[in-house]
N, C-alpha and C positions, 0 to 999 in steps of 0.2 A: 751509160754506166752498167757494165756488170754487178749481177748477182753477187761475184767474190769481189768487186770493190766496194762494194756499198756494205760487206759484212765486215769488211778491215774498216772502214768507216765509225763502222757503228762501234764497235771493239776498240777503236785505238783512244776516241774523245774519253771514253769514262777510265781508260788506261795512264793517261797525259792526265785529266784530274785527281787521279789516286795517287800518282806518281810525285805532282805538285807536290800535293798534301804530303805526301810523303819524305822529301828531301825537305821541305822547311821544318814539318820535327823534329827531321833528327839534328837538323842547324841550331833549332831552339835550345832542344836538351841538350846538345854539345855545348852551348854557347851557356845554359843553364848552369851545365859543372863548373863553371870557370868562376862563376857569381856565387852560386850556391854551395857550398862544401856536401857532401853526402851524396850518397846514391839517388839517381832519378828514382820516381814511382815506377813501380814495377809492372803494374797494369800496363803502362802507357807504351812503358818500353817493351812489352810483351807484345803489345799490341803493332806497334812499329814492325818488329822483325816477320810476323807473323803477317803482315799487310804483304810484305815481299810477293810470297808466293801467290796473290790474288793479282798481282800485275805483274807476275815473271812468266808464268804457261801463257800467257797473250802474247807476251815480248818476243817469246821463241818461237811463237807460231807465225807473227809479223814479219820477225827477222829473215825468219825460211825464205818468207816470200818475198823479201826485196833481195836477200843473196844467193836465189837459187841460180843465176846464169853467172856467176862471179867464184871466182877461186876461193880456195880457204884461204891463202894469206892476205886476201884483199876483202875478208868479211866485214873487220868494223868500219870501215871506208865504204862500201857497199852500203850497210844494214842503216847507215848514218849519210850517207851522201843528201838526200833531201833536209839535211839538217843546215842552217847558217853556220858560216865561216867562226861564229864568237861562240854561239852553241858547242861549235863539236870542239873546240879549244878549252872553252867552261868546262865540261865534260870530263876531259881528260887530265887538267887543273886539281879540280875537286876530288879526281881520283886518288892523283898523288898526295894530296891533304887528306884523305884518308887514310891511306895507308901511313902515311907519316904520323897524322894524330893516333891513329890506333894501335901501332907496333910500336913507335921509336920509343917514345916516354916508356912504356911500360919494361918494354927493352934494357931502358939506361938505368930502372930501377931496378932492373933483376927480378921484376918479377911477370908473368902472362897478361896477355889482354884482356880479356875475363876477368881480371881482380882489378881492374880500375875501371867500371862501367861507364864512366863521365867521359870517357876515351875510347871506349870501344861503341859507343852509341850514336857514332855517325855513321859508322859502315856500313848500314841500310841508306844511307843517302846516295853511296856510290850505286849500288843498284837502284835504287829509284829512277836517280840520272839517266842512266841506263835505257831505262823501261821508257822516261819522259823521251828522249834523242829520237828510241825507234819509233813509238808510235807518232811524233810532231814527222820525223821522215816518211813514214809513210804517208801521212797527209799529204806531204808536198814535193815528190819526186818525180811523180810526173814533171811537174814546171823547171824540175831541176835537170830531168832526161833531157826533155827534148829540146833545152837551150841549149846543150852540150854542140860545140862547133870549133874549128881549128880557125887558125887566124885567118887563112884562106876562106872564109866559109864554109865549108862544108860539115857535114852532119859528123858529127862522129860519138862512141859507144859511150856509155857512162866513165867509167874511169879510166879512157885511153887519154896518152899523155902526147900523142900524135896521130894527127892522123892515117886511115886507112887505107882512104885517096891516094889524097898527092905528099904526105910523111911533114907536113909543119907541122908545129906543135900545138896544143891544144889553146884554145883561150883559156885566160882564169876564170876559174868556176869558185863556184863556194866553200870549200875543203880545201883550195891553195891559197888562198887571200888569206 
């Protein structure tokens, strides 16, 4: 093992626990507003938004490095490929539950997201999410590269959808199931 795999190692474990930590508070205190009438405590939610940036400068340093041979439009496919099939679909799920819980309601009241804080205090779970996908893929893409194969067998690139060989199609990998 390289020097620079064993420093994404060291960086991605305490990144995927912060990130944890992270997307189930802001599930609480969303789940919290629902029970509770009033604004969350403001510390907590402070502290939430502001954890962001202690696992996002990791996330975009990990991400470089799993989509530096890969196109821009095939970045979150890339940056996520070492991720399980229910992961990168949760993922993407939770996003749109985001956006939905933090814009629509506030939207259909006429008034910004920001004036109803019990609705706009999951959208640190969308970036958590986030930060959790890259750094669990980076842990495990190796395993996910190198089983990459067409139905003929042969070797083929991470996200090629035929081979380079003989042109079959890829086997299913974990991002098409």
């Amino acid at each position: 093992m390289t020097w620079l795999e064993e420093m994404k190692r060291l960086v991605a474990y305490p990144v995927m626990a912060l990130s944890a930590c992270g997307v189930v508070a802001s599930l609480l205190l969303h789940v919290r507003s629902f029970v509770v009438r009033g604004e969350p405590a403001g510390k907590v939610v402070e502290t939430l938004f502001l954890g962001i940036f202690f696992v996002w400068l990791p996330t975009i340093l990990l991400s470089s490095s799993l989509t530096r041979d890969f196109r821009q439009r095939d970045f979150w496919k890339a940056a996520l490929r070492g991720c399980p099939a229910w992961m990168y679909k949760g993922l993407w799920i939770l996003w749109g539950y985001v956006f939905f819980a933090a814009f629509v309601p506030p939207f259909l009241r006429g008034s910004n997201p920001g004036a109803s804080p019990g609705s706009f205090v999951i959208v640190p779970a969308a970036f958590y999410s986030v930060s959790f996908g890259v750094a669990y893929s980076v842990l495990h893409v190796d395993k996910f590269d190198e089983g990459r194969r067409c139905l003929n067998g042969h070797r083929i690139s991470p996200l090629a959808k035929f081979c380079e060989e003989c042109g079959a199609p890829a086997a299913p990998h974990a991002l098409s199931s």
